[in-house]
C-alpha positions as CSV (number, residue, x, y, z in Angstrom):
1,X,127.2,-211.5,-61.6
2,X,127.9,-208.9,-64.3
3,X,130.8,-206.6,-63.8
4,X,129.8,-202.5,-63.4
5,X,131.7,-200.8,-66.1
6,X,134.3,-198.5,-64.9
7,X,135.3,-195.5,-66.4
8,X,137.6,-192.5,-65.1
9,X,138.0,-188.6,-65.6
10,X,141.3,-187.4,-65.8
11,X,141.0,-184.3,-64.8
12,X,143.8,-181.7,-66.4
13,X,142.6,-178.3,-64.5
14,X,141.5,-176.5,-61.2
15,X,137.7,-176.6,-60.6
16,X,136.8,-172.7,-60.9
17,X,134.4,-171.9,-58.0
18,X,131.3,-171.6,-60.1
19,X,131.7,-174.7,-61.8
20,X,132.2,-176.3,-58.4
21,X,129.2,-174.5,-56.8
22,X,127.1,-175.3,-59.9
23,X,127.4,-178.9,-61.2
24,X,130.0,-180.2,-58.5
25,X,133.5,-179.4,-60.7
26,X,133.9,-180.5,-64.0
27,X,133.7,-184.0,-62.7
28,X,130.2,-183.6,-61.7
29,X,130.1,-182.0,-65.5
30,X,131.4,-184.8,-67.0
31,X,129.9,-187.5,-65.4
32,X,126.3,-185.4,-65.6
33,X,126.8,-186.2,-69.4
34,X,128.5,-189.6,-70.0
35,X,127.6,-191.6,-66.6
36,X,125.4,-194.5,-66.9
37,X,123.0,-196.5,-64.5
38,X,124.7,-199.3,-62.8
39,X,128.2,-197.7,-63.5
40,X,131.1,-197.0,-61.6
41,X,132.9,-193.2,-61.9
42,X,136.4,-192.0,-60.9
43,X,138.4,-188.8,-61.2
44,X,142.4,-188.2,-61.3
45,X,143.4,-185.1,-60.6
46,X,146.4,-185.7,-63.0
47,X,147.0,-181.9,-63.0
48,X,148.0,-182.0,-59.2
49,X,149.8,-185.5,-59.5
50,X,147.2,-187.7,-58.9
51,X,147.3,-190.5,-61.6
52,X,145.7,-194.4,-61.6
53,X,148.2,-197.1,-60.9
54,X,149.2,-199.4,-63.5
55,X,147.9,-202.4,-62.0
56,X,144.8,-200.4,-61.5
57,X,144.3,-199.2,-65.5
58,X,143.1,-202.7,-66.3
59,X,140.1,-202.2,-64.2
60,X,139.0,-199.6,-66.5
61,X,136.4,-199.6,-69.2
62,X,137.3,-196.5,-71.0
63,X,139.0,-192.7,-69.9
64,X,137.6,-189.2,-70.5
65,X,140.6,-186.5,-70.7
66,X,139.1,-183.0,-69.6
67,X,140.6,-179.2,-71.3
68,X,142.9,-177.7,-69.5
69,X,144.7,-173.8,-68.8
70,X,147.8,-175.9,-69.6
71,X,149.6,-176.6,-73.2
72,X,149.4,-179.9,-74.6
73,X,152.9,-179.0,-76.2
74,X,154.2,-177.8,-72.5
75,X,156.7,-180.3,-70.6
76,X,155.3,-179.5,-67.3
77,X,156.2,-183.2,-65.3
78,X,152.1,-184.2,-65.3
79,X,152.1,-183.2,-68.8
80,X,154.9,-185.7,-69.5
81,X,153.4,-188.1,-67.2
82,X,149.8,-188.2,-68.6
83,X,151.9,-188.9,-72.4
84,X,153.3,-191.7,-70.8
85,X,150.2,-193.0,-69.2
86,X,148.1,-192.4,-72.8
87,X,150.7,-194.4,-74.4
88,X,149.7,-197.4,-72.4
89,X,146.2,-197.1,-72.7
90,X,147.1,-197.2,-76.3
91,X,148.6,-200.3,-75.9
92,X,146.3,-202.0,-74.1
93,X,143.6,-200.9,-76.4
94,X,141.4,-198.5,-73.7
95,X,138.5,-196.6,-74.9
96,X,139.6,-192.7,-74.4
97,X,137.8,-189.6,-75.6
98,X,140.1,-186.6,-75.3
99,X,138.4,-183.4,-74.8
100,X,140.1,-179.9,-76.1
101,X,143.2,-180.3,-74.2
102,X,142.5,-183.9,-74.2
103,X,142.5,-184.3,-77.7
104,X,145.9,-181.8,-78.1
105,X,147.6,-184.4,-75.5
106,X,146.2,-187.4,-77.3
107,X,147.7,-186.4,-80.6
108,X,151.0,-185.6,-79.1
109,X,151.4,-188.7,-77.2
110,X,150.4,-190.8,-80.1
111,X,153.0,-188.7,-82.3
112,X,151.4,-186.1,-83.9
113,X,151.9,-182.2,-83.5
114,X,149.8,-179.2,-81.1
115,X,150.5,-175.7,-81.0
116,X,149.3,-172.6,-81.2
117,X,146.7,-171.6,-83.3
118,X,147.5,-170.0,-86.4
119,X,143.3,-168.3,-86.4
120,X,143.9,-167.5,-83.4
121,X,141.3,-167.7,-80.2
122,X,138.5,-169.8,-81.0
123,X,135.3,-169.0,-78.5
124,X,131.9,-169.5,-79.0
125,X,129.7,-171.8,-81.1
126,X,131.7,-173.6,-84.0
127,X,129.8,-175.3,-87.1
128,X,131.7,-178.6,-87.7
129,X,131.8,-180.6,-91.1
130,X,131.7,-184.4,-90.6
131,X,133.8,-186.2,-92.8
132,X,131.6,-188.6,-95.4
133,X,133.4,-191.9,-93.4
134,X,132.1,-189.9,-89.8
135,X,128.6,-189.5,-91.6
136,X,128.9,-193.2,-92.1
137,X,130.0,-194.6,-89.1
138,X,127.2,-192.5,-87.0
139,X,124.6,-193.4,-89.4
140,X,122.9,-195.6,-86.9
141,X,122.7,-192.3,-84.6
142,X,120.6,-190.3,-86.8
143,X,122.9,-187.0,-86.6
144,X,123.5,-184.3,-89.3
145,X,127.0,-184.4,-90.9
146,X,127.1,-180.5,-89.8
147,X,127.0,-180.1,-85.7
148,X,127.2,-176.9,-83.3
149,X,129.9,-176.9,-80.5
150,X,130.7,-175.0,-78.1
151,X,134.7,-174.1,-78.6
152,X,137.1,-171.9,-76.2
153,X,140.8,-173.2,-77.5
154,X,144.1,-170.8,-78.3
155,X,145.9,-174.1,-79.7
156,X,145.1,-176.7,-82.0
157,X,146.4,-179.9,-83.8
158,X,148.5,-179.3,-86.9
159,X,149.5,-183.0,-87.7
160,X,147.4,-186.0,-86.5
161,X,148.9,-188.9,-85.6
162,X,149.9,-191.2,-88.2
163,X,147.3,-193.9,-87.6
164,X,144.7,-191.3,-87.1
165,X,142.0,-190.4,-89.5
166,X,140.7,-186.9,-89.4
167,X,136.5,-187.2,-88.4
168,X,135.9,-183.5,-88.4
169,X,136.6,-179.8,-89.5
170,X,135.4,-176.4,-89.4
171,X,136.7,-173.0,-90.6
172,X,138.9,-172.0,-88.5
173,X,140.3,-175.1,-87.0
174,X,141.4,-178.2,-89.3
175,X,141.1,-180.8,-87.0
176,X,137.7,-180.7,-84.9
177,X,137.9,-184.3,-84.3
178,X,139.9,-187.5,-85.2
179,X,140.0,-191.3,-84.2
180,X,142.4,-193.8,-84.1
181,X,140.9,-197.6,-84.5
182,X,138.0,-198.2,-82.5
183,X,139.6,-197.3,-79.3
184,X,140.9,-193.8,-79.2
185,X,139.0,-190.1,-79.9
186,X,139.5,-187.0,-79.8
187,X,137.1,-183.5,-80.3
188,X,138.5,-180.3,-79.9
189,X,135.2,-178.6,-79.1
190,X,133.3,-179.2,-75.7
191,X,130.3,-181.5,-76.1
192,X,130.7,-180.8,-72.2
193,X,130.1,-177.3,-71.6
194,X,127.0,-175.4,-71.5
195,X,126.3,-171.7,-72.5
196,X,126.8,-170.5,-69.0
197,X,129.8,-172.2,-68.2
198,X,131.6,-170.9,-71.5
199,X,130.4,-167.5,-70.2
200,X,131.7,-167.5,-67.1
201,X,135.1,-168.3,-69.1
202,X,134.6,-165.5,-71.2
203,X,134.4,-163.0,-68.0
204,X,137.5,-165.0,-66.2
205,X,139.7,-164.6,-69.9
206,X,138.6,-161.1,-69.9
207,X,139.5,-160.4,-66.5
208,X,143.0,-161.5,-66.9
209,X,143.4,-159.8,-70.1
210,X,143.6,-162.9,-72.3
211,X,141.1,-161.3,-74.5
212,X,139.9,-157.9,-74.6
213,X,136.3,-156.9,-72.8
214,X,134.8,-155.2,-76.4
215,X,135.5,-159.0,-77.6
216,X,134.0,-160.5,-74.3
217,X,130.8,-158.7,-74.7
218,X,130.6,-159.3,-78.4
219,X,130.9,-163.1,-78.2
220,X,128.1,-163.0,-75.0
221,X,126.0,-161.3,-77.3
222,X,126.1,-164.1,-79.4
223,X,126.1,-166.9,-77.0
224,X,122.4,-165.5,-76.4
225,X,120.9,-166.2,-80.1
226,X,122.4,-169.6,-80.3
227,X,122.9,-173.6,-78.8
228,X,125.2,-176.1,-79.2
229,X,124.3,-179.4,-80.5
230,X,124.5,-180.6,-77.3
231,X,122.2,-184.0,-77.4
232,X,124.0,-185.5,-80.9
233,X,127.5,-184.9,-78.9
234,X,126.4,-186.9,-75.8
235,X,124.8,-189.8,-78.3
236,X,128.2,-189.7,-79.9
237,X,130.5,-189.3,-77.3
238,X,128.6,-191.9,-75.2
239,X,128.0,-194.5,-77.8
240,X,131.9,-194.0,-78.4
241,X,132.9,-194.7,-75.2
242,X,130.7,-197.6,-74.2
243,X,131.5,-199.3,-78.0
244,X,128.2,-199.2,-79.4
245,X,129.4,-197.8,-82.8
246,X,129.4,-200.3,-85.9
């Protein structure tokens, strides 16, 4: 009897109540995009403590780590933890795609640097550059080497870790995506958001004054003209995780 592949979510924020109502947390949003048939789905809430054992890692195919409100540079005690935790899944050679705050945490743990944006907020839809090795190693996926993504990040990596090779850039942020081996990636954008869900994040940074409501309504104007690339991110991110790349 074939094993189900397992693979788990470790989720690094609160579930707003929209995204809860609407696709069942970002769980539901993550495992709407990346789940299988025949597969087997967890979620950690590390943000509230909540982390897999370490007997219990082994069972694992591959990890997704979600954005978060938090810093990747912060030294809250789950941030800490979950560097600990990504160091072992290093060790042991798990798959892991880190998402926004996933990738930040990633590239600390692994001995690179986060912080701050130097640009500034990045919100809307980015155009990233693929690098001509990314172009190469996707080839078989039949995707442009320039891809939209939705982006809503204040910090960024400013020095990969020193086994990583940089995948992706755009204009604003240096780093859109990296890897490390055959086991480990990161993207800063979010291959899981939709236009609705980065709008409703729009309204709640406006509402607590993160950005200012002129700059709110401007980037919801322009969320209406254009889409992410959202089918090449799930072939990517998908055939990442599950090792179906060359």
């Amino acid at each position: 009897m074939v094993r189900a592949k397992r693979f788990g979510v470790l989720l690094c924020a609160a579930d707003s109540e929209y995204v809860k109502k609407r696709y069942g947390g970002y769980f539901g949003v993550f495992a709407g995009m990346l789940a299988e048939e025949g597969e087997i789905w967890d979620v950690f809430k590390v943000a509230d403590g909540e982390f897999p054992d370490d007997d219990e890692i082994v069972e694992f195919d591959g990890f997704v780590i979600t954005g978060s409100c938090s810093d990747a540079h912060g030294n809250d005690a789950w941030i800490c933890r979950l560097v600990s935790l990504l160091n072992k899944l290093d060790s042991l050679k798990k798959k892991v795609l880190g998402i926004c705050f996933g990738h930040q945490i990633l590239t600390r743990a692994l001995g690179g640097k986060t912080g701050r944006a130097i640009s500034g907020w990045d919100i809307g839809i980015t155009t990233v550059h693929l690098s001509s090795s990314s172009s190469k190693l996707f080839s078989s996926l039949k995707i442009p080497t320039t891809l939209s993504i939705i982006e809503c990040h204040r910090d960024e990596v400013r020095e990969v870790a020193p086994e990583a090779e940089v995948m992706a850039w755009s204009e604003k942020t240096g780093v859109e995506m990296f890897r490390i081996g055959d086991h480990i990636m990161g993207i800063q954008g979010h291959p899981d958001y939709t236009n609705d869900i980065l709008v409703h994040l729009i309204d709640r940074l406006s509402q607590k004054s993160f950005i200012a409501e002129s700059y709110a309504d401007e980037l919801k104007a322009k969320l209406e003209k254009v889409e992410a690339d959202k089918d090449a991110w799930k072939k990517l991110c998908i055939s990442f995780l599950k090792g179906r790349l060359p």
